[in-house]
C-alpha positions as CSV (number, residue, x, y, z in Angstrom):
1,X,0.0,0.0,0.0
2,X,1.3,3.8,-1.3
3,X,1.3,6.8,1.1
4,X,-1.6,8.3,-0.9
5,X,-3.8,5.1,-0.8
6,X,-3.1,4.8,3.8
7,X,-4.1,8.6,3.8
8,X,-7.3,8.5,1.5
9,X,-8.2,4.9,3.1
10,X,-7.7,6.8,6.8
11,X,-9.9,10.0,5.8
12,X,-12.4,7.6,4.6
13,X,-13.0,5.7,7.9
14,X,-12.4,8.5,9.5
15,X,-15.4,10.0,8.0
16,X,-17.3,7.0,8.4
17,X,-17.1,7.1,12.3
18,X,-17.9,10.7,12.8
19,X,-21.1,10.2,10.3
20,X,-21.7,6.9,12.9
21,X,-21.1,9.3,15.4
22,X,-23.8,12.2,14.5
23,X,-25.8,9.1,14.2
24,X,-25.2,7.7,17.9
25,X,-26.2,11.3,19.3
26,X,-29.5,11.6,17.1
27,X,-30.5,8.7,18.7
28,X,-30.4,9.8,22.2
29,X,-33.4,12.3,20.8
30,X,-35.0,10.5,18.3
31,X,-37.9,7.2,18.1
32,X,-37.0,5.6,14.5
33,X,-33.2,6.1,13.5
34,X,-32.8,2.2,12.9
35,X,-31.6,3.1,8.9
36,X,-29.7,6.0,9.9
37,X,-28.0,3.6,12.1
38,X,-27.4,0.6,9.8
39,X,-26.7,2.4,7.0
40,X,-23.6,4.1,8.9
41,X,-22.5,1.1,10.9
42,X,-22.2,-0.5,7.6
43,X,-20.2,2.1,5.6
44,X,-18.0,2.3,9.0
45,X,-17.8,-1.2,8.6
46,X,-17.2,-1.2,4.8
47,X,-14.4,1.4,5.2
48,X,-12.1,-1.2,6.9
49,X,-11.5,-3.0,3.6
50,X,-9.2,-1.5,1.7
51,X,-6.7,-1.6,4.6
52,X,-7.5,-5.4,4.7
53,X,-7.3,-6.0,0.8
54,X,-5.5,-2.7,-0.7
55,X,-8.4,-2.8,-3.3
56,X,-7.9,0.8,-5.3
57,X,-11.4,-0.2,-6.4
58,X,-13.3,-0.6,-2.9
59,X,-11.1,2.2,-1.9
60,X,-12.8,4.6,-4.4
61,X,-15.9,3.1,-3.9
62,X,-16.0,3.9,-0.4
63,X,-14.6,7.7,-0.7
64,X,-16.9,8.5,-3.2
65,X,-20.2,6.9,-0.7
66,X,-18.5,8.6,2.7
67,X,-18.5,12.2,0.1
68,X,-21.9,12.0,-0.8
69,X,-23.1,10.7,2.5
70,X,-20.7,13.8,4.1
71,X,-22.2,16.3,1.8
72,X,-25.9,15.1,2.8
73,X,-25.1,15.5,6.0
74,X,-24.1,18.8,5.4
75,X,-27.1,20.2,4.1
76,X,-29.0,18.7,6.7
77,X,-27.0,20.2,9.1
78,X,-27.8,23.4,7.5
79,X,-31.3,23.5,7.0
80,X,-31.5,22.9,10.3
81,X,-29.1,25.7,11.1
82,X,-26.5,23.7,13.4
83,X,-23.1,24.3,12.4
84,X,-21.2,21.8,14.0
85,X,-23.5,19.5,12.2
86,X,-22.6,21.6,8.9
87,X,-19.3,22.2,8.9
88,X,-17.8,18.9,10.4
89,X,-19.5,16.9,7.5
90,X,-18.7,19.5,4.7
91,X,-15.0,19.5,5.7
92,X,-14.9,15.9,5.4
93,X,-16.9,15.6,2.3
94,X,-14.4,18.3,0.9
């Protein structure tokens, strides 16, 4: 594994445990977060593999989900004018 592929593979994850993380404190307020939940346990999850494998391809799979699933976050966290919950997922996304 290259320098550039440990640092990508490391942002990635990264952002997959703080989007698991938003999701872990929206469910100390909310009823019905059970898809919010799986769907970032899972990317959290699915982030591990390239360090496992070294696949380029899951690799850029996985940045690509963790910068559309940052940028959602974003907006959410701006229509909802929070901006922790803004700007910690757009600089991550970016």
């Amino acid at each position: 594994m290259t320098l550039p592929f440990i640092v990508c593979a490391s942002i990635t994850a990264i952002s997959a445990i703080i989007s698991l993380g938003f999701s872990l404190s929206a469910a100390l307020g909310a009823t019905d977060i059970a898809r919010t939940m799986a769907r970032n346990t899972a990317l959290m999850i699915a982030s591990a593999v390239p360090f496992l494998t070294g696949s380029d391809g899951w690799l850029q799979a996985m940045a690509w989900s963790m910068i559309i699933v940052q940028a959602c976050d974003a907006v959410i966290g701006g229509t909802i004018k929070d901006p922790i919950k803004t700007y910690g997922p757009a600089g991550t996304a970016y």
